[in-house]
Structure formats: C-alpha cells, structure tokens
C-alpha positions as CSV (number, residue, x, y, z in Angstrom):
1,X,5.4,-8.5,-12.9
2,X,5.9,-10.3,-16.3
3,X,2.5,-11.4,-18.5
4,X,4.5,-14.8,-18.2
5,X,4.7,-14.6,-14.2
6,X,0.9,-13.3,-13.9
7,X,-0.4,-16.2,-16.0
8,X,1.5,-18.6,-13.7
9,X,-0.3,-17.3,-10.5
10,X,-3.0,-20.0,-9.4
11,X,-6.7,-18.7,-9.6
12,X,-8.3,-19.4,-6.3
13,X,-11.9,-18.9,-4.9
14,X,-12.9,-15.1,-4.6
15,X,-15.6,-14.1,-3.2
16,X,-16.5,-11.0,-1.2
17,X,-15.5,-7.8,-1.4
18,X,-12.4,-8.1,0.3
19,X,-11.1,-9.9,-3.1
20,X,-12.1,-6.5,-5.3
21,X,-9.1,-4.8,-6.6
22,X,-9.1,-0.9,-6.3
23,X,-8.8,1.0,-9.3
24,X,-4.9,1.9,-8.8
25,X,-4.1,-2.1,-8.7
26,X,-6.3,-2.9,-11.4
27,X,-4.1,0.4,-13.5
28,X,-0.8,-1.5,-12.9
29,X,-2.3,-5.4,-13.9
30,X,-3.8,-4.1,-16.8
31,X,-0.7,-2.4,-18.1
32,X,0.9,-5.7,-18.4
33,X,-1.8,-7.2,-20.7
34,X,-1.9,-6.0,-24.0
35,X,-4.8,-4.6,-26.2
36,X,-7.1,-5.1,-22.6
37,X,-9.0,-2.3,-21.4
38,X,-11.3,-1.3,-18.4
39,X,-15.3,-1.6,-19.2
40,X,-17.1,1.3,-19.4
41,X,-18.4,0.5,-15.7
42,X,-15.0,-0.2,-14.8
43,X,-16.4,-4.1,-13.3
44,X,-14.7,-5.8,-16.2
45,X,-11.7,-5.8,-18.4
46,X,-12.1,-6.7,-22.3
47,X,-10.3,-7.6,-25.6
48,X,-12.2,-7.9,-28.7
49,X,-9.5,-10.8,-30.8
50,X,-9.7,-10.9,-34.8
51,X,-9.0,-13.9,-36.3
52,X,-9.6,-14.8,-40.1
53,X,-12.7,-16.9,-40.3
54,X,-15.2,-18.5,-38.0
55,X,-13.0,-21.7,-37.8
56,X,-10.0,-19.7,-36.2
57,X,-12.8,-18.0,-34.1
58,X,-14.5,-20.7,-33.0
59,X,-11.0,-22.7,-31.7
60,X,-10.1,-19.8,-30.1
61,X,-13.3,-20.0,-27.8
62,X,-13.1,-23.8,-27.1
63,X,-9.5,-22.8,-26.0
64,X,-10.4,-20.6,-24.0
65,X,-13.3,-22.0,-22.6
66,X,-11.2,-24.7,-21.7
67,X,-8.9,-22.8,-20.0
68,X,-12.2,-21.1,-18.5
69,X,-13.3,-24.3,-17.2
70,X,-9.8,-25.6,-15.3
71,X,-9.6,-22.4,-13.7
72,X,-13.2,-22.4,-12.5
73,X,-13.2,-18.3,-13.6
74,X,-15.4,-18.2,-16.5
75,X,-15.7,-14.6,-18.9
76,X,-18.9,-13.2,-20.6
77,X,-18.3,-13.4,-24.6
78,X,-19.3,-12.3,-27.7
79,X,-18.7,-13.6,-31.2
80,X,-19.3,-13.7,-34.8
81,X,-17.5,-14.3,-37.7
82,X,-13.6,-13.5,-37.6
83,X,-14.1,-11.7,-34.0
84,X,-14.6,-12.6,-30.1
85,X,-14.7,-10.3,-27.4
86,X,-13.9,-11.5,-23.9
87,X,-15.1,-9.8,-20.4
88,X,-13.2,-10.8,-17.3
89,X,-15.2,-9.9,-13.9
90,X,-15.1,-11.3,-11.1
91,X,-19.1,-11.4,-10.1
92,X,-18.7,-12.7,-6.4
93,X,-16.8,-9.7,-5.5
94,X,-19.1,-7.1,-7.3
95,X,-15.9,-6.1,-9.9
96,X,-12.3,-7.1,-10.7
97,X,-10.3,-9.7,-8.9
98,X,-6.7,-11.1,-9.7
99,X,-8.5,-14.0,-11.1
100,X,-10.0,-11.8,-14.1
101,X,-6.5,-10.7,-14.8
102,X,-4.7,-14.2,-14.3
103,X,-6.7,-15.5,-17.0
104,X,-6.4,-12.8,-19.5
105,X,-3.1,-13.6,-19.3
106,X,-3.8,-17.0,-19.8
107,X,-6.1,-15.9,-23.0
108,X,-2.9,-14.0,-23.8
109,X,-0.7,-17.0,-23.9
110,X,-3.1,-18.9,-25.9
111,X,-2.4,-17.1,-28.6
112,X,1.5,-16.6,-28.0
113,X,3.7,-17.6,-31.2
C-alpha cells in the first residue's frame, strides 16, 4: 500500500476492540508513513513537524484540524513556536485503529510539495 492509497481509504466509526490493530499490522502501516513512530505505550503513533515560525505552525494546525474535524478522528497535540507534535489513537478501541493511520497520511499529504 502507497501513503497516496492509505490517505484515500475512508475513516469510518471504530469502536471496540475488534477495530485495534495488533502490533504486526500497525509495523507494516507505519512503515509507509514517514518520520511517524509508535508511543512509548505503543496506543499512539506521533510526528513532531518543524516549521519556521508560529504563523507556519499555527496554519499547519488549522489544516489539520480541519482535516480532523471532516474525518470525525481527532489527534492529541502539542505546540509552540516553529514545532507541533501530533498523536493519533484511536481511544474507542483502547489503541491504534486504521483511522489513526489514514489520517496521518492525510497530515502527510498536507504538507506534500
């Protein structure tokens, strides 16, 4: 699977644990995003972005926020100036669902030349 064909998947309602990837699935999505990595607990994945001021920052939070919002998957953030650090988990399922990795990708394209 392409970072291209993963971002195209729809995000969909996922709760339970039946929706929680195991760890060898999660492996094999994350290898396709780049710069993401597993959590310490290994419930999330994360990708701290740079940009060159808080203006760049700040747009690239209201992007993907709005992203965020049409998907109805929203990620756990951190900011300050010239940095943001997103966290995909998927809290109804108690760890990582495709949704968390459908919209990294998404974050991914965002910022795609």
């Amino acid at each position: 699977m392409t970072l291209a064909e993963l971002a195209s998947l729809p995000c969909v309602p996922r709760h339970g644990a039946e929706h929680r990837l195991d760890a060898a699935r999660s492996r094999d999505l994350l290898a396709i995003l780049p710069g993401w990595t597993l959590a310490a607990d290994g419930r999330a994945i994360v990708k701290d972005f740079r940009f060159a001021d808080f203006h760049r920052t700040l747009g690239f939070i209201n992007a993907a926020g709005f992203m965020a919002n049409h998907a109805d998957h929203h990620p756990d953030l951190e900011a300050g100036y010239g940095h943001c650090r997103l966290y995909w988990s998927t809290h109804d399922c108690g760890g990582l669902s495709m949704n968390d990795f459908i919209c990294a990708a998404r974050v991914e394209r965002l910022l795609a030349p």
